[in-house]
Backbone as XML, in Angstrom:
<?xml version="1.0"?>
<chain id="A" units="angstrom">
  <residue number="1" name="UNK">
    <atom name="N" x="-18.983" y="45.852" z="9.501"/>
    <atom name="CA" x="-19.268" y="44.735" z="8.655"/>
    <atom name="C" x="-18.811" y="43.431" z="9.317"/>
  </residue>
  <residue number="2" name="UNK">
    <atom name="N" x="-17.870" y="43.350" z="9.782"/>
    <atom name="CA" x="-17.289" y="42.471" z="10.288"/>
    <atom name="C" x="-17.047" y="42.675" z="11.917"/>
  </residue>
  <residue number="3" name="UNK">
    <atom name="N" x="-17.625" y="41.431" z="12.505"/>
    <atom name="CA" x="-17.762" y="41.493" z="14.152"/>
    <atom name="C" x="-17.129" y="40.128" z="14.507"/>
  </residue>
  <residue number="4" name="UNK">
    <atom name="N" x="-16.756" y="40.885" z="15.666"/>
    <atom name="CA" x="-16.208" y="39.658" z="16.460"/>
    <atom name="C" x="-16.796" y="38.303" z="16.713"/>
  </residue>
  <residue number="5" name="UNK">
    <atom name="N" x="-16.625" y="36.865" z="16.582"/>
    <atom name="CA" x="-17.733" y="35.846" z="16.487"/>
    <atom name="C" x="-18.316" y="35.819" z="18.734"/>
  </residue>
  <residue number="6" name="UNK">
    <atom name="N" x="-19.387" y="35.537" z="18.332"/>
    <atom name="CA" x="-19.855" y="35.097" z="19.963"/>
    <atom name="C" x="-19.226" y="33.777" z="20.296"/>
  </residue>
  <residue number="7" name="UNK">
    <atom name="N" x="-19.292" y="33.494" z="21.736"/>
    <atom name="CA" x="-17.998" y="32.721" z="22.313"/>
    <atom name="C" x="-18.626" y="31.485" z="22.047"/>
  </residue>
  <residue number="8" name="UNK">
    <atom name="N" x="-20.083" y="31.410" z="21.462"/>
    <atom name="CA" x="-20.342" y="30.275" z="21.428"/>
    <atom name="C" x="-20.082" y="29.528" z="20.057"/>
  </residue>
  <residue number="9" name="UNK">
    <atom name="N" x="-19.438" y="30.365" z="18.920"/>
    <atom name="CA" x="-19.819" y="29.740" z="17.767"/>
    <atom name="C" x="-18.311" y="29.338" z="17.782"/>
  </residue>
  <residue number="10" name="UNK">
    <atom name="N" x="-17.396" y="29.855" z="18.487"/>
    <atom name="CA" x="-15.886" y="29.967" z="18.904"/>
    <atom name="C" x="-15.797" y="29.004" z="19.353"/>
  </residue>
  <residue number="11" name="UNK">
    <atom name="N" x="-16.489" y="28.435" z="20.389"/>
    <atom name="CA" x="-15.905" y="26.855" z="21.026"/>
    <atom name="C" x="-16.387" y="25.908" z="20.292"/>
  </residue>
  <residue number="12" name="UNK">
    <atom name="N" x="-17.726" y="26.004" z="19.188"/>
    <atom name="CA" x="-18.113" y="24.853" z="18.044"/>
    <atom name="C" x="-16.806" y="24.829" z="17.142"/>
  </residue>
  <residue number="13" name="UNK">
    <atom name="N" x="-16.434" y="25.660" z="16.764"/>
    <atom name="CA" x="-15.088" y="25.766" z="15.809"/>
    <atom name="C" x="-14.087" y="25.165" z="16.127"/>
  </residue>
  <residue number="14" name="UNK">
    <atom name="N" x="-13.666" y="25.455" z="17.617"/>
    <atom name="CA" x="-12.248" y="24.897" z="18.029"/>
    <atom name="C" x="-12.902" y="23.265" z="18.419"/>
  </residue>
  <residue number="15" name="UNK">
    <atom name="N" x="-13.947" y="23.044" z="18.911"/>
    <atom name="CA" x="-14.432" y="21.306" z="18.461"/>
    <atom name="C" x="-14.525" y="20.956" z="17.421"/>
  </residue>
  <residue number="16" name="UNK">
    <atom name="N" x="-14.624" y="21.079" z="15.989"/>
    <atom name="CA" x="-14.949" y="21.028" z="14.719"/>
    <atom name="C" x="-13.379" y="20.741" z="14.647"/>
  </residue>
  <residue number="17" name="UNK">
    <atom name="N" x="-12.207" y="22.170" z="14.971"/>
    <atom name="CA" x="-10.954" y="21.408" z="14.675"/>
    <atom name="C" x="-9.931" y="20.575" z="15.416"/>
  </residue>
  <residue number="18" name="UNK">
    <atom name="N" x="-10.600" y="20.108" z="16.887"/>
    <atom name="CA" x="-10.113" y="19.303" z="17.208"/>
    <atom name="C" x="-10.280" y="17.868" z="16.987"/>
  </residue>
  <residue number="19" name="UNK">
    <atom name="N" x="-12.050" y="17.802" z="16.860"/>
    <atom name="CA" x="-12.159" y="16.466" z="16.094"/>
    <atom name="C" x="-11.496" y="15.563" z="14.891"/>
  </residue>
  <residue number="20" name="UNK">
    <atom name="N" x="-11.544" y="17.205" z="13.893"/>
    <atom name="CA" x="-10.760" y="16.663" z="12.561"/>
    <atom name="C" x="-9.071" y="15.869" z="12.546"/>
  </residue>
  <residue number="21" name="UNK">
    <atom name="N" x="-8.067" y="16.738" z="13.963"/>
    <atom name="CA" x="-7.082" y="16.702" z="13.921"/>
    <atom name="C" x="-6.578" y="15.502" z="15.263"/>
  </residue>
  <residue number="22" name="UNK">
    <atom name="N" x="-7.834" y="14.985" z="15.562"/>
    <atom name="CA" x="-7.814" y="13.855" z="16.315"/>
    <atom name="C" x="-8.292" y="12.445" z="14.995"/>
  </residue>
  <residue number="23" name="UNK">
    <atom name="N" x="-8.936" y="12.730" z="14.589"/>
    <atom name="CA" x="-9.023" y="11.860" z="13.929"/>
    <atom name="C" x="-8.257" y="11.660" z="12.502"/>
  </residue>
  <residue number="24" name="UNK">
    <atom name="N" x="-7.658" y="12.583" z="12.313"/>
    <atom name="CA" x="-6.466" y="12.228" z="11.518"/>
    <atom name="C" x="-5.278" y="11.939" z="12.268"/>
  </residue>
  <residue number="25" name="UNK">
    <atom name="N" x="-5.279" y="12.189" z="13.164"/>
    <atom name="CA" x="-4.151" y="11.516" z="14.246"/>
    <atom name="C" x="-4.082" y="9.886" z="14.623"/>
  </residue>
  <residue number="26" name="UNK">
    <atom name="N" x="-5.519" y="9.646" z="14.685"/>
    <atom name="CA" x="-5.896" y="8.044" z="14.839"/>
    <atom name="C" x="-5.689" y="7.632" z="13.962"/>
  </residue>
  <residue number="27" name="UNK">
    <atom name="N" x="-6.168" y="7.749" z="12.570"/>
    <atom name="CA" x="-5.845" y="7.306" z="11.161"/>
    <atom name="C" x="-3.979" y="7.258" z="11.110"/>
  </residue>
  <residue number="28" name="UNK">
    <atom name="N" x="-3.543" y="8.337" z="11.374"/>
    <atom name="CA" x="-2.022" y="7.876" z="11.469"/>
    <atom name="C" x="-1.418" y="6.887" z="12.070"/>
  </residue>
  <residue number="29" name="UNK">
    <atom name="N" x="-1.579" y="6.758" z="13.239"/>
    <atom name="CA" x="-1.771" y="5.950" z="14.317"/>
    <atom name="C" x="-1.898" y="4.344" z="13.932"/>
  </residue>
  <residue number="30" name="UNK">
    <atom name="N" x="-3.183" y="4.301" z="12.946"/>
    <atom name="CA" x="-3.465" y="3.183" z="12.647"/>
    <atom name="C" x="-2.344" y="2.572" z="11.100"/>
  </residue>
  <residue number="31" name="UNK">
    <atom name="N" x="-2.167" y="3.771" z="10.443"/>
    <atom name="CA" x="-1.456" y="3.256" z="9.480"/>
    <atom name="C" x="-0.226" y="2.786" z="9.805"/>
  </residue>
  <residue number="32" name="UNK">
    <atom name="N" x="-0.215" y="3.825" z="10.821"/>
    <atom name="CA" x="1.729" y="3.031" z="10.809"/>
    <atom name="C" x="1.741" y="1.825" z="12.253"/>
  </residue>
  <residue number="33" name="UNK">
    <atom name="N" x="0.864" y="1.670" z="12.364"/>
    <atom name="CA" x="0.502" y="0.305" z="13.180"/>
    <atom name="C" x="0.441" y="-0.910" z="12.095"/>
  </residue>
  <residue number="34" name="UNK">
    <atom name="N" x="-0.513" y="-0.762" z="11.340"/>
    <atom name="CA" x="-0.512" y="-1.383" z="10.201"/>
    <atom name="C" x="1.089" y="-1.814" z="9.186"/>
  </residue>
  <residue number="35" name="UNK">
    <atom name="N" x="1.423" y="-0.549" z="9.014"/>
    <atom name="CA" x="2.935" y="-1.035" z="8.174"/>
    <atom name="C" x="4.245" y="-1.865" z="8.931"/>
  </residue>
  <residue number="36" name="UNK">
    <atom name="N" x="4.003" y="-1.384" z="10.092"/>
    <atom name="CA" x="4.883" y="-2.463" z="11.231"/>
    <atom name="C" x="4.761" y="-3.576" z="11.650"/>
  </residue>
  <residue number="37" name="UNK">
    <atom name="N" x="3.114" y="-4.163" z="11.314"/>
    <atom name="CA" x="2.990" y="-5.829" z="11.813"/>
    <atom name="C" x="3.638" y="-6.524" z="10.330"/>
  </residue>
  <residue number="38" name="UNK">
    <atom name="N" x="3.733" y="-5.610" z="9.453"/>
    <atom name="CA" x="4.033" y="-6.315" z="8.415"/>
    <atom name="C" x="2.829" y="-6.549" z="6.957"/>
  </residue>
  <residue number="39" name="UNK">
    <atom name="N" x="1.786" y="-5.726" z="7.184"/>
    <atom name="CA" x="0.817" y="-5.486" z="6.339"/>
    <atom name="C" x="1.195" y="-5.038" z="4.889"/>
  </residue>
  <residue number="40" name="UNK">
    <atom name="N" x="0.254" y="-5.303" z="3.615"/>
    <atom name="CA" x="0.665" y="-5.009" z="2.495"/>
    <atom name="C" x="0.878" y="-3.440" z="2.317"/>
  </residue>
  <residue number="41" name="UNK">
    <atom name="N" x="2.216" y="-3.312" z="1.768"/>
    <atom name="CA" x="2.406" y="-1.590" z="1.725"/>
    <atom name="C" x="1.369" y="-1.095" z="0.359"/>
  </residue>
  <residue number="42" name="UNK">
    <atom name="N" x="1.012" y="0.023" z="1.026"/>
    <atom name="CA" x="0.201" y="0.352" z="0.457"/>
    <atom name="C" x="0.983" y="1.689" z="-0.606"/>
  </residue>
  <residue number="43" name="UNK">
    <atom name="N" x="-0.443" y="1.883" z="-1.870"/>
    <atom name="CA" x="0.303" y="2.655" z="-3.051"/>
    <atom name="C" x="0.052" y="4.166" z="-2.395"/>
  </residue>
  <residue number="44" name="UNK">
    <atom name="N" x="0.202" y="4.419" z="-3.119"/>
    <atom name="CA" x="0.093" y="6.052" z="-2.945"/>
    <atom name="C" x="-1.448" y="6.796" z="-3.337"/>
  </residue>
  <residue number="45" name="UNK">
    <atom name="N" x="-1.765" y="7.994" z="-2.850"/>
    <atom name="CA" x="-3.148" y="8.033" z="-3.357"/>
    <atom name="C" x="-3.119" y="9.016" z="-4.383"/>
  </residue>
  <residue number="46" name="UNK">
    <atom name="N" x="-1.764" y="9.125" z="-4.815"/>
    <atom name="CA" x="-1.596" y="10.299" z="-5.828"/>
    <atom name="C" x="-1.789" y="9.492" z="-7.449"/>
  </residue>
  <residue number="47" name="UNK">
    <atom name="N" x="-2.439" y="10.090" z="-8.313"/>
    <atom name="CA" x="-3.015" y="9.041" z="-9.518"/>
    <atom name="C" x="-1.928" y="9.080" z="-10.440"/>
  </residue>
  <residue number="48" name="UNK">
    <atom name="N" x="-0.404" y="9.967" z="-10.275"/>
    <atom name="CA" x="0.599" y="9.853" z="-10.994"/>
    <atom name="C" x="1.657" y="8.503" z="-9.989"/>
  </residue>
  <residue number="49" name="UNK">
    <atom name="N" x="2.615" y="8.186" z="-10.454"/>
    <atom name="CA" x="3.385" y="6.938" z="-9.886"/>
    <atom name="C" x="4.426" y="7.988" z="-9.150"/>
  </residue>
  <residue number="50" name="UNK">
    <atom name="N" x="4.695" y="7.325" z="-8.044"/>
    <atom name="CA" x="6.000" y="8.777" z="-6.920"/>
    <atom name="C" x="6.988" y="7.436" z="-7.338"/>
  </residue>
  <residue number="51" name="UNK">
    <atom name="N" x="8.064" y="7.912" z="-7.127"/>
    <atom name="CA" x="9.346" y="6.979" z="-6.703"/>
    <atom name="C" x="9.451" y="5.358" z="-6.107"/>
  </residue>
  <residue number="52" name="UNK">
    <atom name="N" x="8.549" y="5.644" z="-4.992"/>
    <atom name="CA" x="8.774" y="4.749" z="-4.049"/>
    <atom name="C" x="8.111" y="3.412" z="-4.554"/>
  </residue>
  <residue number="53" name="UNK">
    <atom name="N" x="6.695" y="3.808" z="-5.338"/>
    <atom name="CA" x="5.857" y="2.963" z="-6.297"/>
    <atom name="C" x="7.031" y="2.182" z="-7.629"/>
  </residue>
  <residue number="54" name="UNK">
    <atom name="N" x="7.158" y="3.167" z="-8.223"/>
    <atom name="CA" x="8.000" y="2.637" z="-9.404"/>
    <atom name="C" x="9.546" y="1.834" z="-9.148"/>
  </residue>
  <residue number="55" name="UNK">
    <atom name="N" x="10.103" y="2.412" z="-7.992"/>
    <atom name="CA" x="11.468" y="1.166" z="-7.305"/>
    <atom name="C" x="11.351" y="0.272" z="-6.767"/>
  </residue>
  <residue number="56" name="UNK">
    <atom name="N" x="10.272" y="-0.298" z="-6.695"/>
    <atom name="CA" x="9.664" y="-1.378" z="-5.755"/>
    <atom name="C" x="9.375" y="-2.643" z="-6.801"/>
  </residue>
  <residue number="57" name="UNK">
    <atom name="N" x="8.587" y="-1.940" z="-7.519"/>
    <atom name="CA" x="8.145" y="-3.259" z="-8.687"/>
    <atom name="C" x="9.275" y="-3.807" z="-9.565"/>
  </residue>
  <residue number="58" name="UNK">
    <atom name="N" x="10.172" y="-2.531" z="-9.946"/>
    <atom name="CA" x="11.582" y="-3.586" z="-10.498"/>
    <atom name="C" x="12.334" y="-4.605" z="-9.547"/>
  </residue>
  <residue number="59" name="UNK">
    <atom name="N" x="12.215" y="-4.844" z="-8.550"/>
    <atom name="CA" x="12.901" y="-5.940" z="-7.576"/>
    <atom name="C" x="12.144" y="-7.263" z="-7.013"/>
  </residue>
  <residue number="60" name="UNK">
    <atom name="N" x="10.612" y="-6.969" z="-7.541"/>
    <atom name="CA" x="10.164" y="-8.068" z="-7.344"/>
    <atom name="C" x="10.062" y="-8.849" z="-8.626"/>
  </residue>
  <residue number="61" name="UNK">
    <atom name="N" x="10.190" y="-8.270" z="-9.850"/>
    <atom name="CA" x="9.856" y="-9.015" z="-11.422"/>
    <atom name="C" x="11.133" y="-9.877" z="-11.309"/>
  </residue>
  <residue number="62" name="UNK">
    <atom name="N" x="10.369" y="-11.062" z="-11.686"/>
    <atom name="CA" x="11.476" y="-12.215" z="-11.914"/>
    <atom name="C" x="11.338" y="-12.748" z="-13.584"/>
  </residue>
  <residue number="63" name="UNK">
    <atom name="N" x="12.166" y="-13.275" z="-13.651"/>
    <atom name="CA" x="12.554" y="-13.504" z="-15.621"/>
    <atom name="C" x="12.094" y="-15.233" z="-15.178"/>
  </residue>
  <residue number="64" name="UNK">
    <atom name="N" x="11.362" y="-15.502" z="-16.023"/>
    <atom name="CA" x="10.500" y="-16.661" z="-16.158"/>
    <atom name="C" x="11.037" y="-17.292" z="-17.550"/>
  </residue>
  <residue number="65" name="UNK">
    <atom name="N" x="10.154" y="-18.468" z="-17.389"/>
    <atom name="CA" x="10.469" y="-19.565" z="-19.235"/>
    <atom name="C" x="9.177" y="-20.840" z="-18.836"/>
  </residue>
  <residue number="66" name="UNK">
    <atom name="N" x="9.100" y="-20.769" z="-19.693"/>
    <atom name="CA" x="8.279" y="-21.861" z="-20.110"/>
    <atom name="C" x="8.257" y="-22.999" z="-20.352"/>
  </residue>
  <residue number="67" name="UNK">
    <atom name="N" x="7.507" y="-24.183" z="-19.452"/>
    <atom name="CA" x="7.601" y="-25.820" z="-19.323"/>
    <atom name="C" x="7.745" y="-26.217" z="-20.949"/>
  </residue>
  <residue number="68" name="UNK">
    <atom name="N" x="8.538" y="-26.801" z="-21.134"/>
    <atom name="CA" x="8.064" y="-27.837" z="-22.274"/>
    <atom name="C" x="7.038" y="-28.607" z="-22.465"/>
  </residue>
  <residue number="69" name="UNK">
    <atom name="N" x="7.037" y="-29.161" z="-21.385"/>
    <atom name="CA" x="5.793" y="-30.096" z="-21.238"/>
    <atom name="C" x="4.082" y="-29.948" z="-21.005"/>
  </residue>
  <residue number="70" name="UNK">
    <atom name="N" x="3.980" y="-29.121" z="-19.760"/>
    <atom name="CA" x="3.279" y="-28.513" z="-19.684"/>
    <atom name="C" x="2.540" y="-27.329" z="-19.478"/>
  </residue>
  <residue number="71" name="UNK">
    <atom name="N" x="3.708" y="-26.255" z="-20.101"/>
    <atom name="CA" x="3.322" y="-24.710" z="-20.614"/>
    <atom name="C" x="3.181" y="-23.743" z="-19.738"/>
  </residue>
  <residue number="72" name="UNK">
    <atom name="N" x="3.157" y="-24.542" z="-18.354"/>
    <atom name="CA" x="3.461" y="-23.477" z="-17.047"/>
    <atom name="C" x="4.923" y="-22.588" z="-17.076"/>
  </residue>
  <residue number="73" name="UNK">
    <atom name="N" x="4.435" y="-21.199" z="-16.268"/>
    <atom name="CA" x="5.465" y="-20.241" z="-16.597"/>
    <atom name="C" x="6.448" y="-20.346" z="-14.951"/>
  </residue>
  <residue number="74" name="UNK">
    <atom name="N" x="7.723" y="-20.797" z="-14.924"/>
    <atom name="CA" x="8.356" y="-21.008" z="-13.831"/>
    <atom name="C" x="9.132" y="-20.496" z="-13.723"/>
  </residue>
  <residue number="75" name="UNK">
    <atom name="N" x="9.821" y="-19.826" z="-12.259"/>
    <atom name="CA" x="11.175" y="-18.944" z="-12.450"/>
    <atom name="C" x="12.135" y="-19.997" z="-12.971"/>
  </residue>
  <residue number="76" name="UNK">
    <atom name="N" x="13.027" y="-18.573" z="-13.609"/>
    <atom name="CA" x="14.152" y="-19.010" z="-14.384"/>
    <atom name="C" x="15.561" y="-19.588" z="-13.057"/>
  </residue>
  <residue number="77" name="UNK">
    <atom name="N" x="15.469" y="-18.890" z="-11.813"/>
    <atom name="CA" x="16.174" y="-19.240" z="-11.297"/>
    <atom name="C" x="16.206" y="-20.194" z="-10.088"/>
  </residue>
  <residue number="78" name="UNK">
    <atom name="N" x="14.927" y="-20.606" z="-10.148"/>
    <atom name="CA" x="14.774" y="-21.926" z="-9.113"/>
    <atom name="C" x="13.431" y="-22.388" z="-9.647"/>
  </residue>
  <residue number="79" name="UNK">
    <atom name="N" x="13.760" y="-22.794" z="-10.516"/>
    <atom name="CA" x="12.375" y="-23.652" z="-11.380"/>
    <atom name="C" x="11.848" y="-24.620" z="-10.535"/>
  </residue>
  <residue number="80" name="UNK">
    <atom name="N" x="11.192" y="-25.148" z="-10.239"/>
    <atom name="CA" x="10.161" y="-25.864" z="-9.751"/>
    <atom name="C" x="9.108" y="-27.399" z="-10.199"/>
  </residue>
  <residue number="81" name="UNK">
    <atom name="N" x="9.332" y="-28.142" z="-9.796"/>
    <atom name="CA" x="8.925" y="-28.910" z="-10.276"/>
    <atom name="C" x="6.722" y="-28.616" z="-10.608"/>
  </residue>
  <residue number="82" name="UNK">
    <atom name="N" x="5.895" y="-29.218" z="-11.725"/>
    <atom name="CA" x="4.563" y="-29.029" z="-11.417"/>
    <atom name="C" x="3.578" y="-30.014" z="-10.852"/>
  </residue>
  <residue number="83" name="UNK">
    <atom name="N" x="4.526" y="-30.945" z="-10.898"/>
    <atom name="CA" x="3.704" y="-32.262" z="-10.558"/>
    <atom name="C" x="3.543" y="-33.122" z="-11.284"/>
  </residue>
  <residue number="84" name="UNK">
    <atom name="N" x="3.341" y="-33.360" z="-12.533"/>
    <atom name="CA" x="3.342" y="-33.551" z="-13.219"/>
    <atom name="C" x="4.533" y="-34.725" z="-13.532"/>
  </residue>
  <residue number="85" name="UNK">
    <atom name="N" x="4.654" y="-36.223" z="-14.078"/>
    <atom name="CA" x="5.452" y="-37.403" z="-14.154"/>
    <atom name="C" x="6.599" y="-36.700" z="-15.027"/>
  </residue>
  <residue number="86" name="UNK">
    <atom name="N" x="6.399" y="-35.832" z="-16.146"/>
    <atom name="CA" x="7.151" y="-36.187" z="-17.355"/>
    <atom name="C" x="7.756" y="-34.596" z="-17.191"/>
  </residue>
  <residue number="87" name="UNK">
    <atom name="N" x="7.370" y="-33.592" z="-16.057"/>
    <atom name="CA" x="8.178" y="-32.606" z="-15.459"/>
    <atom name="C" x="9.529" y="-32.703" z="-15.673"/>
  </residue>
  <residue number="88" name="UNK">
    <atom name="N" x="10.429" y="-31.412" z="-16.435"/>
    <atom name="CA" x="11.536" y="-32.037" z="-16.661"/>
    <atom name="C" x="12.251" y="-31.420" z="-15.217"/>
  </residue>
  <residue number="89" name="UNK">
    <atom name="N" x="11.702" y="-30.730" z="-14.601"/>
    <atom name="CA" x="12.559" y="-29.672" z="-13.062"/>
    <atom name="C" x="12.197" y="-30.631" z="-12.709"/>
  </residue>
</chain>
């Protein structure tokens, strides 16, 4: 029932998995080329949140307040002027 494959369908195979494992090699290659110039880190492709996703976003949220004057939302800890004459920052 089962025979040995001919040598030719044997060397399409081992090209089939060298291509795949070259080109996921380049793709590596490229990502972590990418994360070292300093490129936006990227999420995860898993559709639940991992760790690394969810510890990240608490350190960038900053606590904000609101202009009197003109209703723009500015950090709380180095408020900013808007331009604006009657700006109280």
């Amino acid at each position: 029932m089962f025979s040995i494959p001919s040598l030719q369908k044997l060397l399409v195979l081992v090209a089939i998995i060298m291509a795949v494992w070259t080109a996921f090699k380049f793709i590596g290659q490229m990502d972590k080329a990418r994360r070292g110039a300093g490129g936006v880190k990227r999420k995860s492709i898993w559709p639940w949140p991992t760790r690394a996703d969810t510890g990240d976003a608490s350190s960038r949220i900053e606590q904000t307040q609101k202009c009197p004057k003109c209703g723009a939302y500015v950090p709380t800890r180095e408020p900013t002027a808007c331009g604006r004459a009657d700006c109280p920052y």
